[in-house]
C-alpha positions as CSV (number, residue, x, y, z in Angstrom):
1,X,0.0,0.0,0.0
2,X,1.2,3.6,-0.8
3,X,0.2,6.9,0.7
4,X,-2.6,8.9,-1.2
5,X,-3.8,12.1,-0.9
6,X,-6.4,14.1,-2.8
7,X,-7.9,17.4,-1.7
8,X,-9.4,20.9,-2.1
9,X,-8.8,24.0,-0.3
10,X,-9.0,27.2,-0.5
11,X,-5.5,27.5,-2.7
12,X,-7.4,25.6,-5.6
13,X,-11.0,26.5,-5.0
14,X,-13.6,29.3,-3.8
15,X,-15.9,29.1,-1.3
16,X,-19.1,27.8,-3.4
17,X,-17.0,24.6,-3.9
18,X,-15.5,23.9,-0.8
19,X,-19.0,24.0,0.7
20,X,-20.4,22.0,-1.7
21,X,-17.7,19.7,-0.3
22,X,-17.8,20.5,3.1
23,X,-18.5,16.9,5.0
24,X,-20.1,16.9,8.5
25,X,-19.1,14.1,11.1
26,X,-22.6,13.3,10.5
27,X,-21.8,12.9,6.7
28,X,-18.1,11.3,7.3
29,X,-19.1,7.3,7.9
30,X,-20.7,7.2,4.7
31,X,-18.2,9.0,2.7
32,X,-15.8,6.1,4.8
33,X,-17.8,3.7,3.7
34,X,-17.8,4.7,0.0
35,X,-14.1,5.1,-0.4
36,X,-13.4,1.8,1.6
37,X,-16.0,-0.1,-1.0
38,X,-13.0,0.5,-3.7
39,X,-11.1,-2.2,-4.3
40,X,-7.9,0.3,-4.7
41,X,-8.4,1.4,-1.0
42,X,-7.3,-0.3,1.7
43,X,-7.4,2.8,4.6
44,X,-9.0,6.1,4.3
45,X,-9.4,9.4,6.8
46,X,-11.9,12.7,5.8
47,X,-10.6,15.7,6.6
48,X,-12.8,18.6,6.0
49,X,-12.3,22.2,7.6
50,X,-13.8,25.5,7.2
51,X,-11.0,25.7,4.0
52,X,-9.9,22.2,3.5
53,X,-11.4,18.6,2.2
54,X,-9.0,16.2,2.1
55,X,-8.9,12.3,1.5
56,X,-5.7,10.5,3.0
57,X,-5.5,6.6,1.6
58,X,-3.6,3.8,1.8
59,X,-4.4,2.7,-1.8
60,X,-3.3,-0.2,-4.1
61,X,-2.9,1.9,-7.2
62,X,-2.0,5.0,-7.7
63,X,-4.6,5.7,-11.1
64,X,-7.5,3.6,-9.5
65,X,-6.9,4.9,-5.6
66,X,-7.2,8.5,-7.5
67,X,-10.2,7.5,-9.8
68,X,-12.0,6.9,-6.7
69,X,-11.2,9.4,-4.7
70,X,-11.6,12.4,-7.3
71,X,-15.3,11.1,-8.3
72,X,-16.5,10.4,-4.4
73,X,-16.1,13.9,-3.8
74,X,-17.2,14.9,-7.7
75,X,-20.2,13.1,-6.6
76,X,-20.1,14.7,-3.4
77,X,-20.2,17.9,-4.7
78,X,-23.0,17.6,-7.5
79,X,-20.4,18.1,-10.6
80,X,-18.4,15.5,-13.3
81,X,-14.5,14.7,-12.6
82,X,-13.7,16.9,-15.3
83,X,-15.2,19.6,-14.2
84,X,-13.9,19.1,-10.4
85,X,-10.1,17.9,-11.6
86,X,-9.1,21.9,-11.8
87,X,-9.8,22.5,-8.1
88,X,-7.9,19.1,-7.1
89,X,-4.4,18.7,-6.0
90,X,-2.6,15.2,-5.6
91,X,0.2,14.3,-3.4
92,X,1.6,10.8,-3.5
93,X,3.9,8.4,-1.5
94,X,7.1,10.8,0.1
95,X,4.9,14.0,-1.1
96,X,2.2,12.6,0.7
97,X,4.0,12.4,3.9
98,X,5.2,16.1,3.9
99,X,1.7,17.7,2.8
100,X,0.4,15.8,5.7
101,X,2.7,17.5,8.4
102,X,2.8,20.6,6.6
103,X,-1.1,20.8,7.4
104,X,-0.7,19.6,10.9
105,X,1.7,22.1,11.3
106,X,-0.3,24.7,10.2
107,X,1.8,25.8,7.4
108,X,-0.5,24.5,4.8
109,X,-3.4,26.8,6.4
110,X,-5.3,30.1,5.3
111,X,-3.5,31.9,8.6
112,X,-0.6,30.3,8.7
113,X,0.6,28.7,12.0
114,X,-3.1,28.4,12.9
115,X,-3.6,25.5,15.9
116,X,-7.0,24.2,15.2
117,X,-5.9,22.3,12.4
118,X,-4.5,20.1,15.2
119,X,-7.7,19.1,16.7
120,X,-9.1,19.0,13.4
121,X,-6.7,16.1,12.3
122,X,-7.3,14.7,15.7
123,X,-11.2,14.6,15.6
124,X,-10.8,13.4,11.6
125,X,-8.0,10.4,13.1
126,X,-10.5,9.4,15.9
127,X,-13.7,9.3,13.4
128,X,-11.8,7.0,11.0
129,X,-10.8,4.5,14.2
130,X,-14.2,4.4,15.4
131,X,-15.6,3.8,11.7
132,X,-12.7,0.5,11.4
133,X,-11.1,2.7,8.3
134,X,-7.4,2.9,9.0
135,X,-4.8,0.1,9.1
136,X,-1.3,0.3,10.1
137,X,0.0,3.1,7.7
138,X,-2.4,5.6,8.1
139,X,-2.5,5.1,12.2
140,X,1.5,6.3,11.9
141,X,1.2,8.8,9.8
142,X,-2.1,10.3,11.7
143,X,0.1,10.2,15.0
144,X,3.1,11.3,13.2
145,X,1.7,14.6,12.0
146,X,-0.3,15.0,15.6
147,X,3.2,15.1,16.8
148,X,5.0,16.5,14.0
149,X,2.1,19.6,14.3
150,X,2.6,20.1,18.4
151,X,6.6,20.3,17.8
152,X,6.5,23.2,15.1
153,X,4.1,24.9,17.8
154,X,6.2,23.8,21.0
155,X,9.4,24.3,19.3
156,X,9.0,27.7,16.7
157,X,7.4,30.8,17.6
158,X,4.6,29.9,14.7
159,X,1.8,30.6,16.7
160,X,3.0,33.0,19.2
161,X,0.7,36.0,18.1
162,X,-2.5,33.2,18.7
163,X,-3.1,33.2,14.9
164,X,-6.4,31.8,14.0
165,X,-9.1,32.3,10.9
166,X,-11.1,33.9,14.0
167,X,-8.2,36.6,14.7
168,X,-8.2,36.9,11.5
169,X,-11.4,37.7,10.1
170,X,-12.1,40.1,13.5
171,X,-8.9,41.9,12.2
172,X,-11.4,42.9,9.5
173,X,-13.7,44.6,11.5
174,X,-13.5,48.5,10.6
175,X,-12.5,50.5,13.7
176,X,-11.7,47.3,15.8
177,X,-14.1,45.2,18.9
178,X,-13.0,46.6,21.3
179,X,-15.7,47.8,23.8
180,X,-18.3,46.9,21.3
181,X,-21.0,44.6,21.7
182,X,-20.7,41.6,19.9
183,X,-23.4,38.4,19.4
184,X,-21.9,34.4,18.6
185,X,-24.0,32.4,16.7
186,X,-23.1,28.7,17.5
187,X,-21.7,26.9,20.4
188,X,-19.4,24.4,18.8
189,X,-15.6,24.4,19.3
190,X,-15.2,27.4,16.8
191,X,-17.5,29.5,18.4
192,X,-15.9,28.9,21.7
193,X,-12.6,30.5,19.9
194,X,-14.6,33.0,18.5
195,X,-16.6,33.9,22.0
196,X,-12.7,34.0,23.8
197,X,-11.1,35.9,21.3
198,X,-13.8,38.8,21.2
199,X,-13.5,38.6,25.3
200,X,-9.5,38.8,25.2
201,X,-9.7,42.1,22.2
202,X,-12.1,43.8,24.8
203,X,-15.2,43.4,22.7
204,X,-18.7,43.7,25.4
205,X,-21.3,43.2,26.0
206,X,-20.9,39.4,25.0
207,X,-23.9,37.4,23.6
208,X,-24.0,34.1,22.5
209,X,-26.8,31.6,20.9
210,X,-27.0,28.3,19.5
211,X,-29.9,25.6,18.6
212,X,-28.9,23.9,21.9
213,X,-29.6,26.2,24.6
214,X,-27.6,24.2,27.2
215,X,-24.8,24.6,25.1
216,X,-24.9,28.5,24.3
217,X,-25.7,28.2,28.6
218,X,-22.2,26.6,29.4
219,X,-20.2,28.5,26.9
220,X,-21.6,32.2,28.0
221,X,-20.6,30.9,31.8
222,X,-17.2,30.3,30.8
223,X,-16.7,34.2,29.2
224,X,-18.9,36.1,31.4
225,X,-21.5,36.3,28.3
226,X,-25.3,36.2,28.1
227,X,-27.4,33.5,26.4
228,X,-29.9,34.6,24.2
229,X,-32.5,32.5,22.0
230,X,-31.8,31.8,18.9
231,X,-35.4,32.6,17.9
232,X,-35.1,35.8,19.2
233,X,-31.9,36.4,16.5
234,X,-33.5,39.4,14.9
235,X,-33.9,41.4,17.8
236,X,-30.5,40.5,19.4
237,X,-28.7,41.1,16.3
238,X,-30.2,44.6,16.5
239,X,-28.7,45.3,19.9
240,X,-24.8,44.8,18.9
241,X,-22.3,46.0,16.6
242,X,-20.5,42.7,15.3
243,X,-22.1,38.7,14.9
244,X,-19.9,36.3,14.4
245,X,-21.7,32.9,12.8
246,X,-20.5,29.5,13.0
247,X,-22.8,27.0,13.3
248,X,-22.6,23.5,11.7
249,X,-26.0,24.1,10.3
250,X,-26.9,23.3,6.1
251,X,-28.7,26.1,5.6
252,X,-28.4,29.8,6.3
253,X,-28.8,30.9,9.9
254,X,-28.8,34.7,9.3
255,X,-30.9,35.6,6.1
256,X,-31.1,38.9,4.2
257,X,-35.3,39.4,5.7
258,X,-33.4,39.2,9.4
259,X,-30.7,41.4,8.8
260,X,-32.8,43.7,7.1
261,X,-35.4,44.2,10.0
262,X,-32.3,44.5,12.6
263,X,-30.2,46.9,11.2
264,X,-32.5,50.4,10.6
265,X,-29.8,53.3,9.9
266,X,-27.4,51.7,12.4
267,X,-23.6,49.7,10.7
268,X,-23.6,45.8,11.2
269,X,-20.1,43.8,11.2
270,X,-21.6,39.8,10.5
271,X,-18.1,37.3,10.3
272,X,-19.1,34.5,8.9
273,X,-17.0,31.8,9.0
274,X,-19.2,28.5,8.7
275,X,-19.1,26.0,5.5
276,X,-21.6,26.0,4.3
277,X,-22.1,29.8,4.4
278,X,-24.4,30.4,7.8
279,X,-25.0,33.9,5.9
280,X,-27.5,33.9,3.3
281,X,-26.6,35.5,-0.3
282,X,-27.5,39.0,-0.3
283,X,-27.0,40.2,3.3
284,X,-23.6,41.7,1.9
285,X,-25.3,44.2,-0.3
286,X,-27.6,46.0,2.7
287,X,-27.2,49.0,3.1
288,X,-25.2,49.3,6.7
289,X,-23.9,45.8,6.5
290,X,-20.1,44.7,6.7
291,X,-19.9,41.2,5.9
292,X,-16.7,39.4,6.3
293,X,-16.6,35.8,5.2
294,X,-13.7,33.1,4.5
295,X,-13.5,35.0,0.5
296,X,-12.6,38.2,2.8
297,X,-9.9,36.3,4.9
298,X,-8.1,35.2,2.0
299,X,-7.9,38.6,-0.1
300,X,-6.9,40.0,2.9
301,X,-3.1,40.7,3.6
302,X,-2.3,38.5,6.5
303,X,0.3,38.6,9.1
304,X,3.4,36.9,7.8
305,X,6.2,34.2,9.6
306,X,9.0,35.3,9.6
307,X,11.9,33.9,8.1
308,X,13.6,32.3,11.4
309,X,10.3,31.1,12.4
310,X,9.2,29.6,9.0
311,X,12.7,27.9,8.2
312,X,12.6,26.3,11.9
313,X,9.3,24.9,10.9
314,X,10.1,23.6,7.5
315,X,13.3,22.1,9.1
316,X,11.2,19.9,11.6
317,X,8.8,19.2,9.1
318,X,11.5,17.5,6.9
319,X,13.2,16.0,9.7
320,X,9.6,13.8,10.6
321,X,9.4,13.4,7.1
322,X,12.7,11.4,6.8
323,X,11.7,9.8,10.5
324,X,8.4,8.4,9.1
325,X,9.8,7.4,5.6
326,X,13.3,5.5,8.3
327,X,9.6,4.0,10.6
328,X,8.0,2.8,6.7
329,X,11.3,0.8,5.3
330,X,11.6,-0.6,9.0
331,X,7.9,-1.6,9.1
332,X,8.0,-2.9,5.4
333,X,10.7,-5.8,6.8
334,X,8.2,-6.9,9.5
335,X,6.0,-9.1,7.0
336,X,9.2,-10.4,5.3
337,X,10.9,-11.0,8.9
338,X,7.6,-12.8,10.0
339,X,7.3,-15.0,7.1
340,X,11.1,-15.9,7.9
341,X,10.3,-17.3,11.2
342,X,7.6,-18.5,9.9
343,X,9.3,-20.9,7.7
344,X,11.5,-21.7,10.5
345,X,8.7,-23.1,12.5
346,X,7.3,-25.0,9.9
347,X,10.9,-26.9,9.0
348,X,11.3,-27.5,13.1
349,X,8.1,-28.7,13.5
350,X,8.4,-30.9,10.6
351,X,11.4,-32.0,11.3
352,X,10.1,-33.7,14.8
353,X,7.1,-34.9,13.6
354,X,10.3,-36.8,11.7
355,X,11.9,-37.5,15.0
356,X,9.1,-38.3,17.3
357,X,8.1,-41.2,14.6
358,X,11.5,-42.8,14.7
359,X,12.2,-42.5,18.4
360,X,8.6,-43.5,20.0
361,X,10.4,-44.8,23.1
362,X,11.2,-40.7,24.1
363,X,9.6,-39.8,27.5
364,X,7.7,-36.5,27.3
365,X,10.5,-35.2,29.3
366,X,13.1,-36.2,27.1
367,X,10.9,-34.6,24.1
368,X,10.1,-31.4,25.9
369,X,14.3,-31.0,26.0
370,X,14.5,-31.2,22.4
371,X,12.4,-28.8,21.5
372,X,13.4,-26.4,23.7
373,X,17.2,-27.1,22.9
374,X,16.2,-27.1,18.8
375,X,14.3,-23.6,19.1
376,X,17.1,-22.2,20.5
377,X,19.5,-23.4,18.5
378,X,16.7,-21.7,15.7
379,X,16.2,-18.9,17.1
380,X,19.9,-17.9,18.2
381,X,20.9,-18.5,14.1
382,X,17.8,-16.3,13.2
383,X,18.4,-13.4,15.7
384,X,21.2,-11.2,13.6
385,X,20.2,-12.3,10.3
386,X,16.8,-10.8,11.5
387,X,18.2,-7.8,12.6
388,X,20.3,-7.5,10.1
389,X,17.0,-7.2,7.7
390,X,16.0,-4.7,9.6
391,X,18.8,-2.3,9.6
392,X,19.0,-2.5,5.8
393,X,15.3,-2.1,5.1
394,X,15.5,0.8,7.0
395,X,18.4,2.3,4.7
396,X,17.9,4.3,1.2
397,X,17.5,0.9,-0.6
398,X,15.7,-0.9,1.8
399,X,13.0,-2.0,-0.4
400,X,15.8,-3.2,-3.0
401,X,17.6,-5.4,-0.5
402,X,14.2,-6.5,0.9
403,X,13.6,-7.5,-2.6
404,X,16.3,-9.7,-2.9
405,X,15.9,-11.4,0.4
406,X,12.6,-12.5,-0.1
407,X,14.1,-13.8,-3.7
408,X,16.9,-15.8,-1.9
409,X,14.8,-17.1,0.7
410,X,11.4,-17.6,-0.9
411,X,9.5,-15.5,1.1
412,X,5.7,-15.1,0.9
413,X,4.2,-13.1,3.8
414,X,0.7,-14.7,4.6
415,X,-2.4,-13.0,6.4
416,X,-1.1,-13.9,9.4
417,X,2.3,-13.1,9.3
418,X,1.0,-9.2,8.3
419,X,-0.8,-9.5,10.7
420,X,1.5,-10.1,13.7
421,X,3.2,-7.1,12.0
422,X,0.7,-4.7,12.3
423,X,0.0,-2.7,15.6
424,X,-2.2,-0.6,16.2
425,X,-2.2,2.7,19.2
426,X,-5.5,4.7,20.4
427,X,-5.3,8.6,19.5
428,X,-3.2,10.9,21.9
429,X,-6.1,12.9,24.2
430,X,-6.8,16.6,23.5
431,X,-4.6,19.0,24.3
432,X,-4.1,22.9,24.1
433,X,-4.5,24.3,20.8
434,X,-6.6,21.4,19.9
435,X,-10.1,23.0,19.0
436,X,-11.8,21.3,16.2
437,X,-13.9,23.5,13.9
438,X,-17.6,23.6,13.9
């Protein structure tokens, strides 16, 4: 199996598309389920983000893995292949490896050096166990970026202005939050950023609703905020200066009759930052109305890394690359190393069958000696060879001498065998900088 991966974001697409694409955890299992029905995939995790949809495989086939993959989400997202190919970008086997940590790492992202992406990968990692969708390969190279991304932010000084699409797009706001009132629509993880970001720029009074009124209840006690129904959105929404929407909801939360009735002569700030759009077509164009969306965030200047802080992140990104890719040619000797001891089993056990015929007068006593004296002997001849397989699969041309040893010895990895090969490790728990989009 080789690495796949096949995505759009918002460097190849606009917004209409990646919301067309946008997949809810709702949605996930049965986009799982569709990519694992391919006989070219063997592993799969969905990763979709406010500007991100990504598919990471383990696939058979490079042509069929990406046949598949390119018309789930064509299908997905109502269009042919050909008209979706465009907006897709393909990263394969080594490539594969170093998109993958340059996303965890928040390089990768529409404010670069972003954390969420973390807990993003991590909710995306978890969904796949729970769903039975990844195998050996794609566990280590989920827990491999998870690391990979907290390094860059332990390590660099990435992150150390709290960048996030949130700061961003309230960056926007004309004449600043602070000591304005401000209204958050949704209580989800991304509302939570955007309810403690307004609190920390000095934004009041704080308002915040959601569908779930226990959950706009908990978040406002956390920030010193007010819950408010969400039925009541018109008339709350004329008693503050900025909204901020991010709900996980299909259709449009805030629509251009709402707006409309809350404004009057007053100005309006809405940041919306939900796919799909919480903000229905149209609101922009009111007179009064500042709307700020993810198409905003993007033509906007951003802040930049610096050099020293982008090299130092680049640099620990290629150093986990060549770890993983060191971890791959090791792993790729476990089958061949199994099937070796396999056949030593097989030749000792035969061989007493042989022995055990001829000599019927043994005492179990005498028999349990040999055995243990003839698996020693085996497994004492085996342990540097073994080894030895090891070290050089791990090497630049470990798949070549791999190759060749399974040649020379005859060696067919059974079911089994991969088997014993393969472990398996539950996801790391949440940390900081872990919030997972709504």
């Amino acid at each position: 199996m080789n690495l796949l991966v096949v995505g759009v974001s918002h460097h190849t697409a606009p917004v209409e598309l990646l919301e067309r694409l946008a997949v809810s955890a709702e949605q996930t299992p049965e986009l799982l389920r569709r990519l694992l029905h391919s006989p070219y995939l063997g592993e799969a995790v969905v990763v979709s983000t406010c500007n991100r949809v990504e598919v990471y495989a383990a696939v058979s086939g490079f042509h069929g893995g990406l046949t598949e993959i390119g018309a789930a989400l064509a299908e997905r997202a109502g269009v042919t292949l050909a008209e979706l190919t465009p907006a897709l970008y393909v990263h394969y086997d080594s490539d594969a490896v170093r998109h993958t940590l340059r996303v965890a790492a928040g390089l990768d992202s529409m404010v670069v050096g972003e954390a969420q992406i973390l807990g993003q990968l991590r909710q995306a990692y978890q969904l796949a166990i729970e769903h039975d969708t990844v195998g050996r390969l794609l566990h280590e190279l989920m827990r491999h970026a998870l690391r990979t991304g907290k390094r860059v932010h332990t390590e660099t000084n990435i992150d150390a202005a709290g960048r996030s699409v949130v700061g961003a797009a309230l960056g926007l706001v004309p004449g600043g939050v602070a000591g304005r009132a401000a209204l958050v629509v949704g209580a989800g993880s991304m509302g939570a950023l955007a309810l403690a970001t307004l609190s920390r720029k000095g934004a009041a009074p704080l308002l915040v609703t959601s569908r779930t009124a226990a959950s706009a209840d908990r978040l406002a006690r956390a920030y010193g905020a007010r819950a408010v129904p969400l039925d009541e959105l018109a008339e709350h929404l004329s008693q503050v200066d900025i909204a901020v929407c991010a709900t996980a909801s299909v259709a449009p939360v805030i629509t251009v009759d709402t707006v409309a009735r809350a404004v009057g002569t007053r100005t309006l700030s809405i940041v919306d930052l939900a796919v799909p759009r919480d903000v229905e077509p149209g609101v922009g164009a009111l007179a009064g109305v500042n709307l700020i969306d993810l198409t905003s965030i993007a033509a906007a200047p951003g802040e930049t890394l610096s050099t020293a802080d982008r090299e130092a992140a680049e640099a620990i990104v290629a150093a986990e690359v060549a770890t993983f890719q060191t971890w791959r040619r090791g792993a790729d000797a476990a089958p061949a190393v199994a099937a070796l001891r396999a056949r030593a089993d097989e030749i000792v056990a035969a061989e007493l069958r042989r022995l055990w015929h001829r000599r019927a007068d043994l005492t179990e006593e005498q028999r349990a000696e040999v055995v243990h004296t003839v698996h020693r002997v085996v497994q004492r001849l085996l342990h540097r060879p073994t080894v030895r397989m090891r070290e050089l699969a791990a090497g630049p041309d470990g798949d070549q001498y791999l190759a060749v040893l399974r040649e020379l010895l005859d060696l067919q990895a059974s079911p089994a065998d991969l088997g014993r090969a393969v472990s398996v490790a539950p996801v790391e728990p949440a940390d900081e900088g872990g919030e997972v989009d709504a």
